[in-house]
N, C-alpha and C positions, 0 to 999 in steps of 0.2 A: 609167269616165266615161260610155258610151254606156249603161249602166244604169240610173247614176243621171238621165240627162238623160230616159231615156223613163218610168224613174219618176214623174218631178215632172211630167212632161208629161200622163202616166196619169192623178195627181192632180186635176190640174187640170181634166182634160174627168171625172171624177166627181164633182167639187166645184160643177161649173156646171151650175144649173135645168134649163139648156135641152136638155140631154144626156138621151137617150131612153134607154130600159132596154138596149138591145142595147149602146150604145156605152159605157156602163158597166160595164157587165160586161166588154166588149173592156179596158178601162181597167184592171178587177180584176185581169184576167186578167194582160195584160203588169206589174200591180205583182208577181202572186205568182210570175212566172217572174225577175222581176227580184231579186227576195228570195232563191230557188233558185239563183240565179246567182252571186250575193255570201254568199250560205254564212249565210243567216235561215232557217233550214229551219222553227224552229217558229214564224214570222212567214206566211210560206211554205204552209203545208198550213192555217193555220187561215181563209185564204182561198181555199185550195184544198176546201176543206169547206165553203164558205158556195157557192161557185161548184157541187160537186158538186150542190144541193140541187137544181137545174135541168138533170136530163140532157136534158132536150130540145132543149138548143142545145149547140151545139158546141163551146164554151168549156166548158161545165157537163158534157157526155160526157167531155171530155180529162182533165179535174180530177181526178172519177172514176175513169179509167182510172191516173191518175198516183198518185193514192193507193193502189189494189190494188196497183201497182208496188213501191212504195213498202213495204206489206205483207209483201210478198214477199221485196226486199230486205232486212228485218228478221228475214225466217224464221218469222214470222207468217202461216202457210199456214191455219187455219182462219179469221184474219180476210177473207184471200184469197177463201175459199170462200163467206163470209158477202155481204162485200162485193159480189164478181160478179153473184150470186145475186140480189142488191136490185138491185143495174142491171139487171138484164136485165126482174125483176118490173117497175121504173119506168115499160115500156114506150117506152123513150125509142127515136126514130128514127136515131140516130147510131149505125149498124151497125156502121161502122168502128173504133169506139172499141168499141163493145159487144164484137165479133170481138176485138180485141187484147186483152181485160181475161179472155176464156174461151180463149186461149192462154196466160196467165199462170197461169188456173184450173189447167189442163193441165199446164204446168210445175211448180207445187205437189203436185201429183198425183205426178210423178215425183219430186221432192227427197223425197219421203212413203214413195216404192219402190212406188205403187199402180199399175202400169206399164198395167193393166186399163182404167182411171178414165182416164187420161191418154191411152190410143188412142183411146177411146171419145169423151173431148172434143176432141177433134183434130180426129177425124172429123165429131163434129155441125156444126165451122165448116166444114168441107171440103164436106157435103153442101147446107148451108142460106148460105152466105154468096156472095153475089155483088160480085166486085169494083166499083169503083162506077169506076173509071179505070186508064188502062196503068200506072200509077206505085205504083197499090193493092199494096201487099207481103203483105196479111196472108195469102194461099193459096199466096204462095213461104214463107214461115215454116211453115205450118203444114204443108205438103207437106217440107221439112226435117226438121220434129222426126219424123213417121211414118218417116222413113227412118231416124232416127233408132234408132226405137224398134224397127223391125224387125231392126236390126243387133243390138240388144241382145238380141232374141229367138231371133236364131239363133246369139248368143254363148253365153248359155243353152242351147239346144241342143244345141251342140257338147261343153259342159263336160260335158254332165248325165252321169250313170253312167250306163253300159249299161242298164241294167236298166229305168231310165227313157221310156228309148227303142225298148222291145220294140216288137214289130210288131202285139202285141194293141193299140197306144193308137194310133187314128188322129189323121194330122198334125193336124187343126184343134182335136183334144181335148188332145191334148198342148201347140200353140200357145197355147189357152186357160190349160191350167195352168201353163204356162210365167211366164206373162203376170202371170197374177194372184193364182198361190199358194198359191191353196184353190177346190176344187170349188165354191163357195156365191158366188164372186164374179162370173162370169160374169154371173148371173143381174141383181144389183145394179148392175154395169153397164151393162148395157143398159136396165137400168129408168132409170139416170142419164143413159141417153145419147139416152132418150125424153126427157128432162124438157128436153137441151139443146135438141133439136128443138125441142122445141114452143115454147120461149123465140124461138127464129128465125123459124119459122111466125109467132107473134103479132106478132111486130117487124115480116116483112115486111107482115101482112095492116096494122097500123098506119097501116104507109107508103104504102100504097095508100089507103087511107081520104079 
């Protein structure tokens, strides 16, 4: 009942002249979480795609972000990687949405086994994201999954044969191969882990603008 009643209400202030761009969208917004709610999913994301079309506002970042999720949830990890990738080029200001949607990147990275790709994105929110409030979670998550990921590395470790762990392979070379599998990824990582950067870089010089 309290769905359908902010439904009809949502309606109504989009349906009226006088209603300015922002408050429509606010209106959009609570009809397609209201859809999500009562179980319209495909009513749901095709207004959750008209909202994405405008990351610059904050309605239009979440949208965004809720479809990568969404992505994700489907096991649709390259649309994942697609998706984030055009948020982030949109240049939109909404960091904190932009941050959650390249933890999910992350996340895809590991359901993939690419444990390389998914430190490396961890880290570019770690080093370029600034919370914006005490209530800001996104550097408690992404400070989780690195612990995460480091556990798994020294599970790795521990398993590995002897042989692997001779003392001709120093720890960080070995950490590396651990990590990512083949000698040739290191390298590809960190060239992905430049591109996050520089996605952060431009977002904040944006914001400043």
């Amino acid at each position: 009942h309290m769905w359908s009643e902010a439904e009809k209400n949502a309606a109504i202030v989009a349906a009226d002249p006088r209603s300015g761009v922002e408050t429509v969208t606010e209106a959009e917004y609570i009809v397609a979480k209201s859809c999500l709610a009562t179980s319209r999913r495909e009513d749901a994301f095709a207004m959750l795609e008209r909202l994405s079309q405008d990351v610059s506002s904050n309605y239009g970042a979440e949208a965004a972000y809720m479809i990568i999720q969404d992505c994700y949830d489907r096991g649709d990890f390259e649309a994942v990687e697609e998706k984030v990738y055009s948020f982030a080029d949109a240049g939109s200001g909404q960091l904190y949405w932009m941050a959650r949607s390249f933890i999910v990147l992350g996340d895809s990275f590991v359901e993939r086994d690419d444990l390389h790709q998914a430190k490396a994105t961890f880290e570019s929110v770690r080093d370029g994201y600034t919370p914006a409030s005490d209530e800001d979670d996104v550097l408690d998550n992404v400070m989780m999954r690195l612990r995460k990921l480091e556990e798994m590395s020294q599970e790795e470790q521990e398993n590995a044969p002897s042989s692997a762990r001779g003392s001709e392979i120093a720890p960080l070379a070995a950490a590396r191969m651990i990590l990512c599998g083949s000698i040739g990824c290191p390298r590809r990582c960190l060239e992905q882990r430049s591109v996050h950067i520089r996605h952060w870089q431009q977002a904040a010089m944006d914001l400043l603008i």
